[in-house]
N, C-alpha and C positions, 0 to 999 in steps of 0.2 A: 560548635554545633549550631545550626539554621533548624529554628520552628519553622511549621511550611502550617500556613495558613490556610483556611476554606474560604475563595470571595463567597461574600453574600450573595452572589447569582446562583453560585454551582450550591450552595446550602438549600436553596428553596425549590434548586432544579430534582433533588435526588424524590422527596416525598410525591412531587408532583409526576415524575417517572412512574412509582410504585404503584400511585392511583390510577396513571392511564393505564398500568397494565392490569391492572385489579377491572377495571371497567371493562378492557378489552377480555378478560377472561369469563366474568360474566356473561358477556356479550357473546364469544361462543358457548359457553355454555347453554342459553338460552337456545342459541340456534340449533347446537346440537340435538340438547333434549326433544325438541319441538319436529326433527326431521323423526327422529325416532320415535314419537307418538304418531306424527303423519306414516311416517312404513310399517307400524302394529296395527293402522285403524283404532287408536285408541280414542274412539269415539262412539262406540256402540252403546250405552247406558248413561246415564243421569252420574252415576259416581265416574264414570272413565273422562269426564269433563273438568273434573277436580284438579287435575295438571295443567290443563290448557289456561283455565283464569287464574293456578300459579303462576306459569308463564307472562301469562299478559300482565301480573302483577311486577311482575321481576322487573318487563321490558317498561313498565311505566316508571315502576323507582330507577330504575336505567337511568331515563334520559331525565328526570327530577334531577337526581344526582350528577350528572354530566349539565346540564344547563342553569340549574339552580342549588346553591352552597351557601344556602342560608340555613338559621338552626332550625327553623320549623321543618325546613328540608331532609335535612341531615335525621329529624324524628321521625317525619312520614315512610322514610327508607327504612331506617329500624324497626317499625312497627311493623311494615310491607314483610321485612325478613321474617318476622318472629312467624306472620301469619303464612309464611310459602313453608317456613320449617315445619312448620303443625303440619302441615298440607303432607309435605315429605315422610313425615312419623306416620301416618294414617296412610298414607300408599304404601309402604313398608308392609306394614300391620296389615293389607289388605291383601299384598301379594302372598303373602305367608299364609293368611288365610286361607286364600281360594287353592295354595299349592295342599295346604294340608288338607283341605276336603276332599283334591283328589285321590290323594291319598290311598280311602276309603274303598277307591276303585282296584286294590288291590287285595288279594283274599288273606293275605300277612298282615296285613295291614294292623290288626287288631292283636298281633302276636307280639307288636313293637313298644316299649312302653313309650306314655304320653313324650319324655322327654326327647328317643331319639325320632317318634313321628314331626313333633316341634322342630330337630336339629334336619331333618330330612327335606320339611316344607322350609326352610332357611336358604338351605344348601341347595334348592331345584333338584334335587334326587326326587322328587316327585313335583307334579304341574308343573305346567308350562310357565306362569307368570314370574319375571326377571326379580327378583325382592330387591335388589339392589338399584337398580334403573330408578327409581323415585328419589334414590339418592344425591342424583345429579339436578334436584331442584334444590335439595340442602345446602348442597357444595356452592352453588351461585349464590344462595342468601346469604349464606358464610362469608363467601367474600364481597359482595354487595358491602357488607357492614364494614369486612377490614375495610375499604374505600371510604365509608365515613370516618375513619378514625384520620385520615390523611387531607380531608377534608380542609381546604382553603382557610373556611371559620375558623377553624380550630387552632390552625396556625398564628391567625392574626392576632385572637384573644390569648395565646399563650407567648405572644410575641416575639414569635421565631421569624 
């Protein structure tokens, strides 16, 4: 029986794959999100701005993390995530909101208890606003971070 070895090229190559594509998913992600706030006009109010400086937060830890893999770096990305996820949790909580007020515009409306008007403004059975659409700045933070964990530093210091 022949052990079959991993050289140490193809060892450092597989982590450094996972990253490029962890960066490139980000990466459309961003663009995505960002076409589909440009085709909503989400830009009419002071709150509908709240995704766009996500976005520009994601695209600046972006390219941090793609040009710079130092560990203060590797923290400003993290922090950048935590602050795009809160962002994501309050659009959420906002789409829901504004679906259940409209609700209100229904004359059943008040015959429904609070739970399935909640399950209803969730589900876009009522308003227009997508609840889920916010989610796709989550999703990039999310993986914004797996990409720290693959992180060059990380390797070095753990001696892989």
């Amino acid at each position: 029986m022949t052990s079959t070895s991993v050289k140490p090229a193809a060892r450092s190559t597989g982590p450094a794959v996972v990253r490029l594509g962890l960066l490139a998913l980000v990466a459309i992600g961003i663009l995505g999100a960002a076409l589909e706030l440009a085709f909503e006009r989400h830009w009419q109010s002071p709150v509908q701005l709240i995704p766009w400086v996500a976005l520009a937060l994601l695209g600046s830890a972006l390219v941090l993390l793609a040009l710079r893999d130092s560990a203060r770096a590797v923290t400003a990305v993290r922090v950048i995530a935590v602050v795009v996820l809160l962002a994501s949790a309050y659009g959420v909580f906002m789409h829901v909101s504004v679906n259940h007020g409209a609700g209100a515009a229904d004359p059943t409306w008040d015959a429904l208890s609070p739970l399935t008007q909640w399950w209803y403004a969730l589900t876009k059975s009522v308003g227009q606003a997508p609840p889920l659409a916010p989610g796709m700045l989550a999703q990039s933070a999310l993986l914004l971070t797996l990409a720290t964990l693959t992180s060059r530093t990380r390797s070095s210091v753990n001696g892989d």
